[in-house]
N, C-alpha and C positions, 0 to 999 in steps of 0.2 A: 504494500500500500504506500509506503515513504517514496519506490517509485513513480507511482504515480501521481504524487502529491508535487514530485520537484517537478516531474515531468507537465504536469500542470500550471506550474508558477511560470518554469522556463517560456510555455506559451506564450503565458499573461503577460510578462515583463519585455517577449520579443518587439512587440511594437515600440517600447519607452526605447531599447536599445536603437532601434531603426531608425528612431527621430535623432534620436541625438549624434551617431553618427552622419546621419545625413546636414543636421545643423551645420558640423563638425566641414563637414565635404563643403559645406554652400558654402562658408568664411572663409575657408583656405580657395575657392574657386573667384570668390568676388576680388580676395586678396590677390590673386594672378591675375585678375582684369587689372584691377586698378596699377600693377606695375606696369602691365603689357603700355597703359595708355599712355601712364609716364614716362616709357622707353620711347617710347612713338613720339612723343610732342618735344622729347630730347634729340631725337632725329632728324624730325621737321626741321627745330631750330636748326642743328649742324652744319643743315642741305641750303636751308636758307640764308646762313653766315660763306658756307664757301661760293654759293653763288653772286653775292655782295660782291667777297673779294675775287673772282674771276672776275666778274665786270669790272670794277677798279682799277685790278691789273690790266686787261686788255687796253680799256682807257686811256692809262698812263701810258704805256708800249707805243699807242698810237698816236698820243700827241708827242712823245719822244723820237720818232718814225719820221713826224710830217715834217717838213720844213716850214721855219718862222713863214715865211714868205710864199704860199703855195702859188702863185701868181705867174713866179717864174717856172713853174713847172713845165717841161717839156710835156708831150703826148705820152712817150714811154715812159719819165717818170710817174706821170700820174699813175699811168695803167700800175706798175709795181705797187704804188702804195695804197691804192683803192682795192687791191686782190691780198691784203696780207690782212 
């Protein structure tokens, strides 16, 4: 009968266990969103700071490239510095 009696409780108590690992599962799952999002919005930033500086740098390149004075450019000059 002591069988049957745990084997009874075990039942009754399987649900309280269920929940609570499941709890358990849902906090540790939200907890993974919420990094995933802040590795992502750390990302974004990155993509969008080295994109700044590539523009910058090409910028600077190209006014260091042009001459003071594009006026005097030949035809072939220009073509070179309008294709780089």
């Amino acid at each position: 009968m002591a069988g049957a009696a745990s084997n009874a409780f075990g039942l009754i108590m399987r649900p309280n266990n269920v929940k609570a690992r499941t709890g358990a599962a849902n906090k540790v799952a939200l907890e993974a969103e919420r990094a995933k999002d802040t590795f992502e919005r750390e990302v974004q930033d990155l993509e969008r700071k080295m994109k700044r500086q590539r523009t910058d740098v090409s910028t600077t390149e190209a006014n260091e490239e042009m001459p003071a004075d594009v006026g005097d450019l030949d035809l072939a000059d220009h073509c070179r510095h309008a294709t780089r």
